[in-house]
C-alpha positions in Angstrom: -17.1 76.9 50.6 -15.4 78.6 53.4 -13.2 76.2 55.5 -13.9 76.0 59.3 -10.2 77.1 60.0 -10.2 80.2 58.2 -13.7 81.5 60.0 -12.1 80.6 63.3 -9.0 82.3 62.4 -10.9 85.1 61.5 -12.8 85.5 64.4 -10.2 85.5 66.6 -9.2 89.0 65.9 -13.0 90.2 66.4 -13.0 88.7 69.9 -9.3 89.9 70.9 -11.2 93.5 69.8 -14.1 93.3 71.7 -12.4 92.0 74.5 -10.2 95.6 74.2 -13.3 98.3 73.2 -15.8 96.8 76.0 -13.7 97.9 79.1 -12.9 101.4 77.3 -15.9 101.8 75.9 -17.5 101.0 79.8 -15.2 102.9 82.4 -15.7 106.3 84.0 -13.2 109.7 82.7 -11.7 109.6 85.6 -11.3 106.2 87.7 -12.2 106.7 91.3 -8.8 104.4 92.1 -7.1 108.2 91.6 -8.3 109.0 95.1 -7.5 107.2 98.6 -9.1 107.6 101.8 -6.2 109.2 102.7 -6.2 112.2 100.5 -7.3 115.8 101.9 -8.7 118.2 99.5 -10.3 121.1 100.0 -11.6 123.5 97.9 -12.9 127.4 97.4 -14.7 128.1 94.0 -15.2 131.8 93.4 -17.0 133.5 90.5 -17.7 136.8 89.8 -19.9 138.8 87.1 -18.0 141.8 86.2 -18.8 145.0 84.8 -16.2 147.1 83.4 -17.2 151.3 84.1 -15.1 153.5 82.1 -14.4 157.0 84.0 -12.4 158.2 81.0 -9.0 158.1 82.2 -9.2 154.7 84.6 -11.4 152.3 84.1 -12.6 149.8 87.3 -14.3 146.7 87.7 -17.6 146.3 89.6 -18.9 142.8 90.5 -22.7 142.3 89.8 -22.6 139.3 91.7 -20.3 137.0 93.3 -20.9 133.6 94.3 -18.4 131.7 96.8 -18.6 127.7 96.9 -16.5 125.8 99.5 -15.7 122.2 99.3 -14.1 120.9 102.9 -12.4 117.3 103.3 -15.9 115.8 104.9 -17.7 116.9 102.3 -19.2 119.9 104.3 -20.0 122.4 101.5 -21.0 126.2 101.8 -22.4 128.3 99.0 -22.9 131.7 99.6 -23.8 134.6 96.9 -23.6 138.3 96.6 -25.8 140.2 94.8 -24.9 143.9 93.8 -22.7 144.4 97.4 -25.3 142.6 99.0 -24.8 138.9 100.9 -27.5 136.5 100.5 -28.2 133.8 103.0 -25.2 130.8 102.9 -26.2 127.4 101.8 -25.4 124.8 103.8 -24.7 121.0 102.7 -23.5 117.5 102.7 -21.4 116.4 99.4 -21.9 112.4 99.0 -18.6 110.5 99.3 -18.4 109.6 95.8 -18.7 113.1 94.4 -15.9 114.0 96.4 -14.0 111.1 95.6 -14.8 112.2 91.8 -13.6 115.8 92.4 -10.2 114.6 94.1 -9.6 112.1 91.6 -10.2 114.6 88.8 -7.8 116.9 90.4 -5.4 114.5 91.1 -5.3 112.6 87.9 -5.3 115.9 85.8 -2.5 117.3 87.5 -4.0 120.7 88.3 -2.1 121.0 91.1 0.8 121.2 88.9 -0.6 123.5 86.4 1.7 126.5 86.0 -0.1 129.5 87.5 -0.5 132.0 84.3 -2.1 135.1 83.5 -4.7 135.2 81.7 -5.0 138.8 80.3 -9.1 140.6 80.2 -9.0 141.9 76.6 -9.5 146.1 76.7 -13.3 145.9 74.8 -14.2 143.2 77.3 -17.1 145.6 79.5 -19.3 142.6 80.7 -17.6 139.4 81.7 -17.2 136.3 84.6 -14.0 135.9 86.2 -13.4 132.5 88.3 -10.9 131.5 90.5 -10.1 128.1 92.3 -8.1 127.7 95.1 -7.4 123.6 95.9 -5.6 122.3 99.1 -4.9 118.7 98.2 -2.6 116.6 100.6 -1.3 120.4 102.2 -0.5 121.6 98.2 -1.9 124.7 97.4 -2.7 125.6 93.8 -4.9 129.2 92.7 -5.9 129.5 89.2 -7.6 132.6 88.0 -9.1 133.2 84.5 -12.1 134.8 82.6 -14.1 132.9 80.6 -13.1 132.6 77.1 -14.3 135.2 75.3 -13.0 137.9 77.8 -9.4 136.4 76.9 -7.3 135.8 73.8 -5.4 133.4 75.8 -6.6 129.6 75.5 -7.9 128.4 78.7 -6.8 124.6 79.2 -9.4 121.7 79.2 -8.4 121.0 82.7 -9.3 124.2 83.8 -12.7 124.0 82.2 -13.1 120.3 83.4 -12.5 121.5 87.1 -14.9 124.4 86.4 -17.7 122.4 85.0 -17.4 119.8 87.8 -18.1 122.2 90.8 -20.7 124.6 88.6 -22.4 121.2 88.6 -22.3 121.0 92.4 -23.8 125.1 92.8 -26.4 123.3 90.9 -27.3 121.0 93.1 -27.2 123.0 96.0 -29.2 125.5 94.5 -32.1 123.5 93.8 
């Protein structure tokens, strides 16, 4: 027979666990305590489809379509879209306080702010591709990134980039529908 002293000594460890993996296994990515009410953020998300027409000697880029998202400090947002040189009617909308407090915390606990601006290079056999920029204003910091998407580049484009990207294709999602 087992002795009561050993199965309480033994479950000790299993509780101090538990007691660890709950709270991890339970909390957001990115805690909203990353933002205050005091931060200002805004933000302008630009993609564009790209075609690249070969003349022979020069070759240029023409965008199919470009959509523009921007994110202002009250959570004012304005989508607008345009579709082979023409502008479609702009979106207007109203962001919910928490999403933006999710998209300033994720900028601000990432660091993008402080992400190196680097080139990301369009490989030559790259004729049909989307090109995205971000331009963030967060407390009167400015930070614009530009990059293709990843398989227009040999370049590795850095999760935080992506994580930033995903986020606000999330909110031309909702505004679209």
């Amino acid at each position: 027979m087992v002795k009561p002293i050993l199965l309480v000594a033994g479950a000790i460890p299993a509780i101090v666990a538990l007691l660890i993996l709950v709270p991890l296994i339970t909390k957001p990515d990115i805690p909203f305590s990353a933002a205050n009410p005091n931060d200002r953020i805004e933000i302008e998300y630009t993609i564009h489809q790209l075609n690249k027409i070969d003349f022979g000697i020069t070759d240029r880029e023409a965008a199919k379509k470009t959509e523009i998202l921007r994110i202002k400090n009250d959570g004012e947002v304005r989508y607008s879209v345009t579709k082979e040189g023409y502008p479609q009617p702009e979106i207007k909308s109203q962001l919910s306080e928490e999403k933006l407090r999710k998209l300033t915390a994720l900028i601000k606990e990432t660091g993008f702010v402080a992400i190196p601006s680097e080139s990301f290079p369009v490989m030559d056999n790259a004729t049909e591709y989307q090109k995205s920029n971000v331009k963030v204003t967060l407390n009167g910091v400015s930070k614009q990134i530009h990059w293709p998407e990843q398989n227009a580049t040999e370049k590795f484009i850095p999760p935080i980039i992506t994580m930033v990207e995903s986020e606000l294709n999330q909110v031309i999602k909702e505004i679209r529908e």
